[in-house]
C-alpha positions in Angstrom: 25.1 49.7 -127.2 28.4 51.2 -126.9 29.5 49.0 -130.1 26.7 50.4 -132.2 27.0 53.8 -131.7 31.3 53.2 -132.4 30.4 51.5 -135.7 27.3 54.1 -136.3 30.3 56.9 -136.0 32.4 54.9 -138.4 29.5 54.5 -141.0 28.7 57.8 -141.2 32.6 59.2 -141.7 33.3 56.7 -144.1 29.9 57.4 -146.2 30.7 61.3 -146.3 34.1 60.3 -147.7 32.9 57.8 -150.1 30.4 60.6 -151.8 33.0 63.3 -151.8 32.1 65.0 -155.2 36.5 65.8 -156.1 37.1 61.9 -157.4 33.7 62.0 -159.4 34.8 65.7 -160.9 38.1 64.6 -162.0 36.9 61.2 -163.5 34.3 63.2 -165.5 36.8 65.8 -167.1 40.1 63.6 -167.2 38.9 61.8 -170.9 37.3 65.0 -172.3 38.6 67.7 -174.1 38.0 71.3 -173.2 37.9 74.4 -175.2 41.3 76.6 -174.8 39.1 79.2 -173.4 37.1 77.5 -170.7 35.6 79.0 -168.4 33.8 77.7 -164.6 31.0 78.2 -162.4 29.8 76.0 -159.6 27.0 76.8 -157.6 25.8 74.5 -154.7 26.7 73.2 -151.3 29.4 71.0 -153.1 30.5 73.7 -154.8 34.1 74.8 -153.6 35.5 70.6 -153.3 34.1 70.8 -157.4 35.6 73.5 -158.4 39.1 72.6 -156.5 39.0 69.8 -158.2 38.5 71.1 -161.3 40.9 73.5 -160.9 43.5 71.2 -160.2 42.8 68.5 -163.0 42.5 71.4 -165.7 45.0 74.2 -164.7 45.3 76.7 -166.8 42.9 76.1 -169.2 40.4 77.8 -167.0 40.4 81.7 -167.6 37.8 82.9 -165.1 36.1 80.7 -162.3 33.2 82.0 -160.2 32.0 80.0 -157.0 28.6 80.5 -155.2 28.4 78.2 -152.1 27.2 78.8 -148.5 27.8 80.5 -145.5 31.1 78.4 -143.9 31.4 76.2 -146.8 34.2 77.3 -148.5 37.5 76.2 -147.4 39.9 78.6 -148.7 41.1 80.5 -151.9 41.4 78.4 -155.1 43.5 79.6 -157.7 42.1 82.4 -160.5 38.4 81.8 -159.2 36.1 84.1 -157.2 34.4 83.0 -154.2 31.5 83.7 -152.9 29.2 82.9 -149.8 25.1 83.2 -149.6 22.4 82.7 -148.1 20.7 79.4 -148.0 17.6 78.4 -147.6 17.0 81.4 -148.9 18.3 83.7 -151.1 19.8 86.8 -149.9 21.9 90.1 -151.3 24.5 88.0 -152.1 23.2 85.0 -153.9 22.4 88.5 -156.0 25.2 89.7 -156.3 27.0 86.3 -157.0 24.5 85.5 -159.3 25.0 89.1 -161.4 28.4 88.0 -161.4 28.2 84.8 -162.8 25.8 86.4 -165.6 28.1 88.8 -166.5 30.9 87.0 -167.2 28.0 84.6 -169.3 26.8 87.7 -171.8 30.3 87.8 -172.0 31.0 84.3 -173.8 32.0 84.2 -177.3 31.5 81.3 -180.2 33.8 78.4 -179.6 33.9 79.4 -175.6 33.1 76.8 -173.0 31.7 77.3 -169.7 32.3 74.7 -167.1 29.2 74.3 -164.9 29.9 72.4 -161.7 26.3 72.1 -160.1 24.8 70.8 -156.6 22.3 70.6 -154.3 21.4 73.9 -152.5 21.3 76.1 -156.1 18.1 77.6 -156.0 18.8 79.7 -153.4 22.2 80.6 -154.0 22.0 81.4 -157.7 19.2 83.6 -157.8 17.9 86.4 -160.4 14.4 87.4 -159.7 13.0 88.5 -162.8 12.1 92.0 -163.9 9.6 93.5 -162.2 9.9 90.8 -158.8 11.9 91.3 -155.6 14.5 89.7 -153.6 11.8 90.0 -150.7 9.1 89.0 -152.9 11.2 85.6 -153.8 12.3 85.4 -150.1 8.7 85.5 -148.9 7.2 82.8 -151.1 9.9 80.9 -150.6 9.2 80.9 -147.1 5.7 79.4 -147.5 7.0 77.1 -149.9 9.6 75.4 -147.0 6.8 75.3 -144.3 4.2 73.9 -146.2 5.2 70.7 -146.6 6.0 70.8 -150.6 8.5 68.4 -151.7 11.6 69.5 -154.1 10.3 69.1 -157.0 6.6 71.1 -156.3 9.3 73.8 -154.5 11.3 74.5 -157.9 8.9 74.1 -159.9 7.5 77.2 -158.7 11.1 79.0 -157.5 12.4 78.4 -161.1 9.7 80.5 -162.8 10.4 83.9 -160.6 13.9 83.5 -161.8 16.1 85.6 -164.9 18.6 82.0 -164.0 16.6 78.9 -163.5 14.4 76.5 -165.8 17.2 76.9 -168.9 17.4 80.5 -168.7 21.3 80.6 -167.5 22.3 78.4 -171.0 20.5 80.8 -172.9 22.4 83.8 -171.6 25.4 81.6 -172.4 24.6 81.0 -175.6 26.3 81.0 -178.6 28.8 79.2 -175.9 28.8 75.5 -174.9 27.5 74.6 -171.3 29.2 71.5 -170.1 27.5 70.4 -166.8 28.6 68.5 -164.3 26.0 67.6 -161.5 25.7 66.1 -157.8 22.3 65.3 -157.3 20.5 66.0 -154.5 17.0 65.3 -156.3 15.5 61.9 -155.6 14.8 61.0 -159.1 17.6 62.9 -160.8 15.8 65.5 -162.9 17.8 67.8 -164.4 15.4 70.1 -164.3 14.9 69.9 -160.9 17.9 69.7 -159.3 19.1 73.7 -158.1 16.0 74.2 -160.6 17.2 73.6 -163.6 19.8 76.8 -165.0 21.0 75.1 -167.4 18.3 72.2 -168.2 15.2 72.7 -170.6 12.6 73.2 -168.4 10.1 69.6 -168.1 6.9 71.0 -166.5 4.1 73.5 -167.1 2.5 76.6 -166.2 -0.6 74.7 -165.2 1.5 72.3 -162.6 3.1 75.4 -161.1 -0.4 76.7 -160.4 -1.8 73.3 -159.3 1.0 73.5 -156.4 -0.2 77.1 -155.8 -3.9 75.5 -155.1 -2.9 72.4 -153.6 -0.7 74.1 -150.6 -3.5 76.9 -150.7 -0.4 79.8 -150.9 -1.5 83.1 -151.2 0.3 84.9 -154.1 0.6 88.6 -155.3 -0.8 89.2 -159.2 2.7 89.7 -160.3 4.0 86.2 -159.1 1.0 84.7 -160.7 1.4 86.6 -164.3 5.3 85.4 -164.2 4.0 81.8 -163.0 1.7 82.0 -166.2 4.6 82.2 -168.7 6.1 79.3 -169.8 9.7 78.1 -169.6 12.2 77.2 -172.1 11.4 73.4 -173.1 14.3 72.9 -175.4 18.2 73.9 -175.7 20.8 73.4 -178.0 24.2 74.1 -176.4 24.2 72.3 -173.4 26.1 68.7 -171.7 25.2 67.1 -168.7 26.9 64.3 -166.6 25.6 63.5 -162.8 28.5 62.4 -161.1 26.8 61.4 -157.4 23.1 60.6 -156.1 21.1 58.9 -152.9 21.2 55.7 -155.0 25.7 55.9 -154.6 24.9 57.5 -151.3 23.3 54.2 -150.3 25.0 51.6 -151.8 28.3 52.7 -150.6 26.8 52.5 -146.7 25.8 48.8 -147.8 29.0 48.3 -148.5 30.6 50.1 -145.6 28.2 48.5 -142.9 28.9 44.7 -144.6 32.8 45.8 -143.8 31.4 46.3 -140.4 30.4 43.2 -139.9 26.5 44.2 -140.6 24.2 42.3 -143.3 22.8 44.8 -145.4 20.3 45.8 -147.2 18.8 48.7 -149.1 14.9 49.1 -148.6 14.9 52.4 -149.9 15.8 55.1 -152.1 13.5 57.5 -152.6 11.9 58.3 -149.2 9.2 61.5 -149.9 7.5 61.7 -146.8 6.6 63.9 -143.8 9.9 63.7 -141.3 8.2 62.4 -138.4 6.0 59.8 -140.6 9.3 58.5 -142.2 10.6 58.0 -138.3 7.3 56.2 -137.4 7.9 53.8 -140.5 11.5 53.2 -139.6 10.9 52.3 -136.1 8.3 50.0 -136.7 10.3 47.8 -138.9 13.1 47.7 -136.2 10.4 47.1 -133.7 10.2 44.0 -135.5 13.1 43.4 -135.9 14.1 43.5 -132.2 10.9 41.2 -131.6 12.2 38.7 -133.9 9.8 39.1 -136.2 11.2 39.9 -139.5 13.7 37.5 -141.7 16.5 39.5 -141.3 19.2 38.0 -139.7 20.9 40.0 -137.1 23.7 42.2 -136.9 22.1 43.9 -139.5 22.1 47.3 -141.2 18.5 48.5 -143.2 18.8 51.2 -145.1 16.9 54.6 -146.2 17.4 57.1 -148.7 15.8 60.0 -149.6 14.6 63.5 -148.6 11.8 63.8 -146.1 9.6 67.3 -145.7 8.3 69.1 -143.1 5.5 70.7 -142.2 5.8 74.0 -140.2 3.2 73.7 -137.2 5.6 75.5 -134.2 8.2 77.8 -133.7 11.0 75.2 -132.5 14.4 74.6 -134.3 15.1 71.6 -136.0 15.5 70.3 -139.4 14.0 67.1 -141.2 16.6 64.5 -140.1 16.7 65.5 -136.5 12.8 65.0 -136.6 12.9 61.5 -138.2 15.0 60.6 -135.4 13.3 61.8 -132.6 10.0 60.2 -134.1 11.6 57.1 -134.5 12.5 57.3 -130.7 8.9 56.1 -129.5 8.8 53.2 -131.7 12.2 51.8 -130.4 11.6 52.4 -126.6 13.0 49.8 -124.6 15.2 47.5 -127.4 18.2 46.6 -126.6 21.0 47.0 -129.6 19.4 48.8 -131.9 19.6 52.3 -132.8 18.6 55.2 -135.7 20.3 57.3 -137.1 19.4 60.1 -139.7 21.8 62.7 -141.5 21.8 65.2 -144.6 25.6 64.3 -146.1 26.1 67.6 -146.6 26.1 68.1 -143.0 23.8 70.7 -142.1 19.9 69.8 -141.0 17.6 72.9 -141.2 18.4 76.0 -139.4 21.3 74.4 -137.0 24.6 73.1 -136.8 23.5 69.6 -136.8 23.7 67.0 -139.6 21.0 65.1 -137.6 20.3 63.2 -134.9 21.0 59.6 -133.3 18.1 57.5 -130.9 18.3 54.0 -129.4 15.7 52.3 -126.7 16.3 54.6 -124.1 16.1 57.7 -125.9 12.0 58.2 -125.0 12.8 57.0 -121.3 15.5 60.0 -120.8 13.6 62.3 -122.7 10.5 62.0 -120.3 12.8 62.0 -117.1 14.0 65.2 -118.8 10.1 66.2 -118.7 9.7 66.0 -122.5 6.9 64.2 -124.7 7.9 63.8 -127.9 4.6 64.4 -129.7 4.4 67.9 -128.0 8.4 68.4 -129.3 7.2 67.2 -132.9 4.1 69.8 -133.2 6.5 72.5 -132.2 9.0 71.3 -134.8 12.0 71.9 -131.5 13.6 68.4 -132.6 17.3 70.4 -131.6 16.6 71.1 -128.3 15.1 67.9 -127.1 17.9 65.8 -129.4 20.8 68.4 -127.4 19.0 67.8 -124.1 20.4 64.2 -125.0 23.7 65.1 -126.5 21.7 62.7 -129.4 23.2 65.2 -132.0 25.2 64.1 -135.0 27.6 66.6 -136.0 29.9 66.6 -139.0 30.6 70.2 -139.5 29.8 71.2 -143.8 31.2 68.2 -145.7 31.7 69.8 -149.1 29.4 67.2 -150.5 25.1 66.7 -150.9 23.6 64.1 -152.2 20.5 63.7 -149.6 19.5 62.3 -146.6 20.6 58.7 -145.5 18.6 56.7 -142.7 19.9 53.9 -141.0 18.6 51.0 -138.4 21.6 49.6 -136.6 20.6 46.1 -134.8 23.2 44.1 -132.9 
């Protein structure tokens, strides 16, 4: 085991470094030519390595920069650029105030100005504008519900982006007359622009009646005025906008095939668009290495199997946790008593839920030591305490903020 878990280590460093967003940045903006008064914003997790990298590649060109990224995720100053740090998953006073910021210096944008958008995962919290008449508590609070109910993304912003003077194409029409070139790292499983951070600067691709139909379908109790502003519809069309998406799960995954076959590991990609309840995804995954360890698949050992995605969860208790910690602890059961194989499960960005964790890391003796430790894993997984029981372990995978997002990765490891 003590192989697997060297080479699980080496897979997960190298795959973080291989999705770093600065190489994609500077690819996208070496060949193209920029207004001489260019200006930048990047919002997201990813924001601060972006806009570095922007910064360095372009130099002078850019007048004014404004970045919004999250708590501990910037790494220092950056030359003639404002930095800021919010709150995320929710929004708090100063996505606000970042956000007013950045719409200033927007209405200020003249014809034959450029802004520079640098965009990823983690937006609709940090650039956030509720509109007249709404809240910050009012767009914290349904927020809330929307995270614990077991909505995926795309349900999530399509309701977060219509409570917002920012989202669904609203930030390019502020900008307007001015260009909007945008470059994005998807976190988003199928790439939609107006998904991904919920769309600022992407005409807006669904309805007032879908919003609603995720209103009824999670049962969420809403005030009148969030349902009047959920009524009215989005902007479906803009004329000043560019957009290029520079990262995604699909790179995410392909570079740990390529990684793991450096490692000696056969590989192969089963998934890329995992959309399921945490703990269901672990089930899933553990039941294919199951069979593998029972000899029952076709895949040759050592071998690496590989998931990408972004899993939900449903709130049920009041334990701490995030999704990718839960996949793995659910995924414990179903492995119990292999020999040389093990899960793993991180968000590349480094951060899982409300902890310090990027995720978590089970083999076959991971349900033995849990109930020597007097733990069952199913009463763990209905109070959503994944942390505790994964620290109780020292199971934790911990990267620290990485400066990049583009999902989650799973991975089955068999010797």
């Amino acid at each position: 085991m003590e192989k697997l878990y060297r080479d699980a280590k080496i897979l997960i460093d190298k795959v973080i470094q291989a999705n770093m967003p600065d190489l994609a940045v500077r690819n996208a903006l070496k060949n193209r030519q920029f207004s001489e008064n260019t200006y930048l914003l990047a919002v997201g997790k990813a924001a601060w390595t972006m806009a570095k990298s922007a910064g360095e590649e372009l130099g002078d060109k850019i007048k004014r920069g404004i970045v919004i990224t999250k708590y501990n995720h910037s790494l220092g100053d950056i030359q003639g650029m404002e930095i800021i740090e919010a709150g995320h998953p929710l929004p708090d006073e100063n996505s606000i105030e970042g956000t007013k910021k950045a719409v200033k210096m927007a209405e200020e944008l003249k014809e034959g100005d450029e802004l520079l958008f640098l965009l990823s995962g983690g937006g609709s919290a940090l650039f956030e504008e509720p509109l007249a008449g709404l809240t910050l508590d009012e767009i914290i609070e349904i927020n809330s519900r929307l995270l614990a109910c077991g909505a995926d993304i795309e349900e999530i912003n399509m309701i977060r982006k219509r409570l917002s003077a920012v989202k669904a194409g609203r930030f390019a029409q502020i900008c307007s007359p001015a260009k909007i070139f945008s470059v994005i790292l998807s976190d988003v499983l199928t790439d939609r622009l107006d998904t991904i951070a919920s769309g600022p600067a992407a005409p807006d691709m669904s309805t007032s009646d879908e919003a609603m139909a995720v209103i009824e379908k999670y049962k969420l109790k809403i005030s009148g005025k969030i349902k009047e502003n959920l009524k009215i519809e989005t902007p479906k069309s803009l004329d000043n906008t560019e957009t290029i998406i520079t990262g995604s799960v699909r790179t995410l995954c392909e570079s740990a095939g390529v990684i793991a076959q450096e490692l000696g590991y056969r590989a192969h990609i089963l998934c890329t668009e995992m959309n399921c309840e945490a703990r269901e995804a672990g089930r899933m995954i553990s039941s294919i290495a199951g069979q593998i360890g029972k000899g029952a698949y076709s895949f040759n050992r050592p071998c690496a199997l590989i998931f990408g995605g972004e899993t939900v969860v449903t709130l049920r208790g009041k334990g701490r946790g995030g999704r990718n910690q839960e996949l793995a602890l659910s995924a414990a059961q179903g492995i119990s008593g292999l020999g040389d194989i093990l899960i793993f499960s991180i968000g590349s960005d480094g951060t899982d839920g409300h902890t310090d964790a990027a995720g978590g890391i089970v083999d076959g003796s991971t349900f033995k030591r849990l109930k020597e430790k007097g733990l069952n894993i199913c009463e763990v997984l209905d109070n959503n305490d994944s942390y505790n029981a994964l620290a109780a372990l020292n199971a934790h995978i911990i990267t620290g903020p990485t400066g990049t997002n583009v999902n989650d990765i799973a991975v089955i490891l068999a010797g």
